[in-house]
C-alpha positions as CSV (number, residue, x, y, z in Angstrom):
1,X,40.2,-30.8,51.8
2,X,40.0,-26.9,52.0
3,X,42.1,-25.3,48.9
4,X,44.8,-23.4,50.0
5,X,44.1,-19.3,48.6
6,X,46.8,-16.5,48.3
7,X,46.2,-13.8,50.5
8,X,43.2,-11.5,49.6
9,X,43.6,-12.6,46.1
10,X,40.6,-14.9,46.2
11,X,42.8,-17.3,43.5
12,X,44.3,-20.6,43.8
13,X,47.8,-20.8,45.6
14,X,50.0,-23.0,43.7
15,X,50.3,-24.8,47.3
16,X,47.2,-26.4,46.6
17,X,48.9,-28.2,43.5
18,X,51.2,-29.8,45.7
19,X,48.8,-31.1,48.4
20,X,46.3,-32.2,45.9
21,X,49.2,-34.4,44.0
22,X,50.3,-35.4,47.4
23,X,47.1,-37.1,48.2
24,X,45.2,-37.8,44.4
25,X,49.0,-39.9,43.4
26,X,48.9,-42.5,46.4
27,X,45.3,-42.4,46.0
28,X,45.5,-43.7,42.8
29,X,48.0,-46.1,43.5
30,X,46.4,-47.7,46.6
31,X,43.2,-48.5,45.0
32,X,45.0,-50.1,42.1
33,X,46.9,-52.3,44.7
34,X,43.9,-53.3,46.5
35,X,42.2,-54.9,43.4
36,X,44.8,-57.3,43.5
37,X,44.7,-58.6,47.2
38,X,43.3,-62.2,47.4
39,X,40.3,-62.0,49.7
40,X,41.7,-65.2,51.3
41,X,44.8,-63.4,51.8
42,X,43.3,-60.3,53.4
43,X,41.8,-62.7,56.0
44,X,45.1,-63.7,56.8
45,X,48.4,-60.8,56.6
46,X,50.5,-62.3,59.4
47,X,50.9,-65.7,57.8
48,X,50.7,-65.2,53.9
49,X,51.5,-61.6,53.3
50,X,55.2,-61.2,51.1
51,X,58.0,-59.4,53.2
52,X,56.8,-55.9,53.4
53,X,58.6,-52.8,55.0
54,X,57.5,-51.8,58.7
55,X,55.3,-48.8,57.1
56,X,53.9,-51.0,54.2
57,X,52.7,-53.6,56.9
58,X,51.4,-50.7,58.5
59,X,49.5,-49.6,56.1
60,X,48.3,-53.4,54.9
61,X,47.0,-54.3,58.4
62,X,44.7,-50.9,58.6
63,X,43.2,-51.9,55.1
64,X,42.7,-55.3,56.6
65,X,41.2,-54.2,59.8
66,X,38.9,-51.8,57.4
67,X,38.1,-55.0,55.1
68,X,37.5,-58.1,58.1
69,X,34.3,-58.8,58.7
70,X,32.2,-61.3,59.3
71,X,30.4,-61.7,56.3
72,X,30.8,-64.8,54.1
73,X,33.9,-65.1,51.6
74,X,31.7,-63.9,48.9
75,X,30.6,-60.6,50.9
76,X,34.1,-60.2,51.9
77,X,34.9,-60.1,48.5
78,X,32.1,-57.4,47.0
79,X,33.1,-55.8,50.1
80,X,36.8,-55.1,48.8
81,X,35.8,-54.3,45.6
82,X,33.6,-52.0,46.4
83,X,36.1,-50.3,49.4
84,X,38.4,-50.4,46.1
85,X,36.0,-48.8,43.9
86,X,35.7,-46.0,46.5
87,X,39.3,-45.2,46.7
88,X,39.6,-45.0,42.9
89,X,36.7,-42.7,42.3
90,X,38.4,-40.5,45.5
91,X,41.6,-40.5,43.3
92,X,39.9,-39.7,40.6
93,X,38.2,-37.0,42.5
94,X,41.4,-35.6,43.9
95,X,43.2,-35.4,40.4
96,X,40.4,-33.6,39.0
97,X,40.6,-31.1,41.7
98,X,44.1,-30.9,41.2
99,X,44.1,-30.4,37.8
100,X,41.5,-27.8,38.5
101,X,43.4,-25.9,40.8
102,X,46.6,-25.9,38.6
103,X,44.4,-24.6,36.3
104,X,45.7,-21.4,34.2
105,X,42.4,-19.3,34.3
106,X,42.0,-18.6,38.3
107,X,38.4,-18.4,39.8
108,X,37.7,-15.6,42.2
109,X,34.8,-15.9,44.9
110,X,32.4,-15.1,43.0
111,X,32.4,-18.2,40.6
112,X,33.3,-15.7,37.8
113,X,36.8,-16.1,35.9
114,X,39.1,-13.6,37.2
115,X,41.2,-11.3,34.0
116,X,44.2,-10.0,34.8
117,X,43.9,-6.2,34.2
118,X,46.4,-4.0,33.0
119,X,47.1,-0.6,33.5
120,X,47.4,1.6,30.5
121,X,51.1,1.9,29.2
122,X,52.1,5.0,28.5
123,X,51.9,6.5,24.4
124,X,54.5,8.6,23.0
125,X,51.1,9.4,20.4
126,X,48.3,12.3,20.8
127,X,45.3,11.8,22.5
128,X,42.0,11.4,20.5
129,X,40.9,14.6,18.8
130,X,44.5,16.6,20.1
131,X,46.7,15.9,16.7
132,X,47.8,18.6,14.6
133,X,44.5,20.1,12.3
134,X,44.2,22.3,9.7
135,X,44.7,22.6,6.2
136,X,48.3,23.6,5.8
137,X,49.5,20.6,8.0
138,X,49.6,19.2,4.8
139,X,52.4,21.0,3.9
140,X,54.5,19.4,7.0
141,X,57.4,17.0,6.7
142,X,56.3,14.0,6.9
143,X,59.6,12.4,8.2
144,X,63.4,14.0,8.7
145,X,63.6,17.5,9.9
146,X,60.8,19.9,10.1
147,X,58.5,16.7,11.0
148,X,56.3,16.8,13.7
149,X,58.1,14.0,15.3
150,X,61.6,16.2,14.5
151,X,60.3,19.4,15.8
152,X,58.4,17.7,19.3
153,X,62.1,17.6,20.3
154,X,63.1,21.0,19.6
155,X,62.4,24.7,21.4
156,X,59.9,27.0,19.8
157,X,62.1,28.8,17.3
158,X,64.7,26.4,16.4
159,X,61.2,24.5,15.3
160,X,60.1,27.2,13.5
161,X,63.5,27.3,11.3
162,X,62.7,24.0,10.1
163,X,59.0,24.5,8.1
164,X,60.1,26.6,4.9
165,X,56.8,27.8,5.6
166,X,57.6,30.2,8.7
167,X,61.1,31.7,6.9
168,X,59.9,35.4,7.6
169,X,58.8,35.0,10.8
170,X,61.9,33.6,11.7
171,X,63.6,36.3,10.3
172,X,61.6,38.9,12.4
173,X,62.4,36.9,15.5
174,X,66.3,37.0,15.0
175,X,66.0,40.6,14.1
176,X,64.1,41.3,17.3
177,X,66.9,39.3,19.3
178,X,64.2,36.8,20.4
179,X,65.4,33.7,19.4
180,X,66.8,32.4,22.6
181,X,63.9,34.4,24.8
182,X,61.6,32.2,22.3
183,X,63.4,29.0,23.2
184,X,63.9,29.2,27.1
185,X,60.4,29.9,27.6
186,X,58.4,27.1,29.4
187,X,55.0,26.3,28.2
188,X,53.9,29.1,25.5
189,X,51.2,29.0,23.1
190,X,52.4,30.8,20.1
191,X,50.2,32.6,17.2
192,X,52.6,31.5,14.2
193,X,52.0,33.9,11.2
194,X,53.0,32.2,8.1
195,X,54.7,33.6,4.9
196,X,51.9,34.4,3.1
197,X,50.5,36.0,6.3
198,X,53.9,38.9,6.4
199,X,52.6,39.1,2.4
200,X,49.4,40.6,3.1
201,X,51.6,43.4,4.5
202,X,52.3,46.0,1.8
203,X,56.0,45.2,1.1
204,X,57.4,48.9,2.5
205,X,55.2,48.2,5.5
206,X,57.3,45.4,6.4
207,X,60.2,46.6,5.4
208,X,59.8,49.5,7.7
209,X,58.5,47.3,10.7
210,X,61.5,44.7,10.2
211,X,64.5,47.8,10.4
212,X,62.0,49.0,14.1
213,X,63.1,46.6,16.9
214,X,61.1,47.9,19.3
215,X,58.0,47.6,17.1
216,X,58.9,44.3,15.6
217,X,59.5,43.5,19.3
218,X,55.9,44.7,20.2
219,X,54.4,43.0,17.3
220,X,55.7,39.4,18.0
221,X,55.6,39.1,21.3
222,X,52.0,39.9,21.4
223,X,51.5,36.5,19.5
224,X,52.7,34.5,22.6
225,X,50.6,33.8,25.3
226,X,52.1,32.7,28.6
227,X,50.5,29.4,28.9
228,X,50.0,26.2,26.5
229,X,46.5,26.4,25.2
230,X,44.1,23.6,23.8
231,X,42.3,23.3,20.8
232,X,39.3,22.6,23.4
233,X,40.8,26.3,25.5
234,X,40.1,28.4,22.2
235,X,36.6,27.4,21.0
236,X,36.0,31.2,22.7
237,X,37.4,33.1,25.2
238,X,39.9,36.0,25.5
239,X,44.2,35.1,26.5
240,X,46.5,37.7,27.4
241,X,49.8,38.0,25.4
242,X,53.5,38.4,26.5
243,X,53.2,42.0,25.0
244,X,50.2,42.5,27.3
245,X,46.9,43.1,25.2
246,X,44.2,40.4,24.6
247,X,43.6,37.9,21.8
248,X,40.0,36.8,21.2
249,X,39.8,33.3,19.9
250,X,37.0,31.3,18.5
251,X,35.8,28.4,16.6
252,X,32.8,27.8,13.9
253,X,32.5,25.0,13.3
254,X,36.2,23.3,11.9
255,X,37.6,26.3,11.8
256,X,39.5,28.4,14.7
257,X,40.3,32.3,15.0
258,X,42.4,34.3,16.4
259,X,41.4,37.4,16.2
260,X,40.6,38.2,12.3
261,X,43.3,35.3,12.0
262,X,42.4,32.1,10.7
263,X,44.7,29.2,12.2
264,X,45.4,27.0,8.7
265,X,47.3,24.5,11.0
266,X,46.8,24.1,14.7
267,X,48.2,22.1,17.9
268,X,51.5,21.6,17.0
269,X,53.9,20.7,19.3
270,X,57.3,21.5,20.1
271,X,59.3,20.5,23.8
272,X,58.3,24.2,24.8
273,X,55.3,25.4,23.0
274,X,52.1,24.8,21.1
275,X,52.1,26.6,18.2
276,X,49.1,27.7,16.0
277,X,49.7,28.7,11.7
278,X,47.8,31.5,11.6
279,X,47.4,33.3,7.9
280,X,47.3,37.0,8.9
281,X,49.9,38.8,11.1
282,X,47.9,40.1,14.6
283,X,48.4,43.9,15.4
284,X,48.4,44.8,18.7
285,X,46.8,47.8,19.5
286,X,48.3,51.2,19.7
């Protein structure tokens, strides 16, 4: 009996369960019956046989007409056993097949096992060789606010506020009035100069620059660059700033640059921005 396949899937259809069971059960249950029918008796169904219904007669008299021959009581005899034997290793057969069809690991065409594949659910985690790097991405949180989990959720410079480290460049951006610009821009890569960065700045310097909007002004938005940017994007090559001029980036070997900037703690993420530590503030030029 041909199996009965699911469309195109090359597998077993459950239908075939059913329609081995159907024939493998009687199977089973008509050779076990027909061990136990006298061969005298099988010579002879009108007279002897027991009250039957109409479609067990039926079925009697078309094993009788398979079993009447000629032979001699004794032939008779191996003949039913043997028609018997038949039937059994049939039912036998047809239960195997059946249990092999209900089996749980499908067989395609081929003869090979079939695996279910699955696509790829999506992660919530980086992908290989794109997490946060550096050396001062020790210093970060590693749970509550300032995290990287906390800040993936947050704009740009309400990130920023969180890491201690960042206090006087946050300073600079409220001064400038670019908080909000800072967090309603979509997809910015920012060059995040860290305390000890403003330090290197002789102290009247900064003083000076911080009380100058339209310096300060000049000065950060020339670390923000209009696009995210990869770790892969800045092993060398040139990106142009919101202020207008260039930054070169680079990368021997662990380490990446930013100009004379070293970034000490790189590809984080917040919902708007990548943002880069860098350890020296980035002067545009005049």
């Amino acid at each position: 009996m041909a199996a009965v396949a699911g469309p195109d899937s090359g597998q077993t259809n459950p239908a075939t369960c059913v329609i081995y069971g159907l024939v493998g059960l009687p199977a089973v249950y008509l050779a076990a019956q027909l061990r136990t029918i006298p061969t005298a008796w099988a010579t002879r169904p009108t007279a002897a046989a027991p009250a039957m219904a109409p479609t067990q007669r039926a079925v009697m008299a078309l094993i009788v007409r398979l079993t009447r021959k000629k032979e001699e009581p004794l032939m008779r005899s191996t003949r039913t056993r043997r028609t018997s034997g038949v039937l059994t290793a049939a039912a036998l057969i047809t239960t195997a097949l059946a249990l092999a069809a209900c089996s749980s690991t499908a067989t395609g065409a081929s003869g090979a096992p079939e695996t279910t594949t699955r696509a790829a659910e999506p992660s919530s985690a980086p992908a290989a060789g794109t997490a946060p790097f550096g050396p001062a991405c020790a210093d970060v949180p590693a749970s509550g606010p300032g995290s990287l989990a906390a800040i993936a959720d947050q704009p740009v410079a309400t990130a920023a506020a969180q890491n201690p480290a960042l206090s006087t460049l946050v300073t600079a951006a409220t001064k400038a009035g670019l908080v909000d610009t800072l967090n309603s821009a979509q997809n910015v890569t920012v060059f995040a100069p860290t305390n000890d960065a403003f330090a290197k700045i002789p102290k009247d310097t900064l003083t000076q620059v911080l009380a100058d909007k339209q310096a300060l002004t000049n000065i950060l938005t020339y670390h923000v660059v209009g696009q995210r940017q990869t770790p892969a994007e800045l092993d060398g090559g040139t990106l142009t700033t919101l202020q207008g001029g260039t930054i070169s980036t680079a990368k021997a070997g662990e380490t990446y640059t930013a100009n004379d900037a070293r970034v000490v703690c790189g590809n984080v993420q917040t919902r708007n921005a990548t943002v880069y530590l860098i350890d020296t503030v980035l002067m545009p030029k005049s």
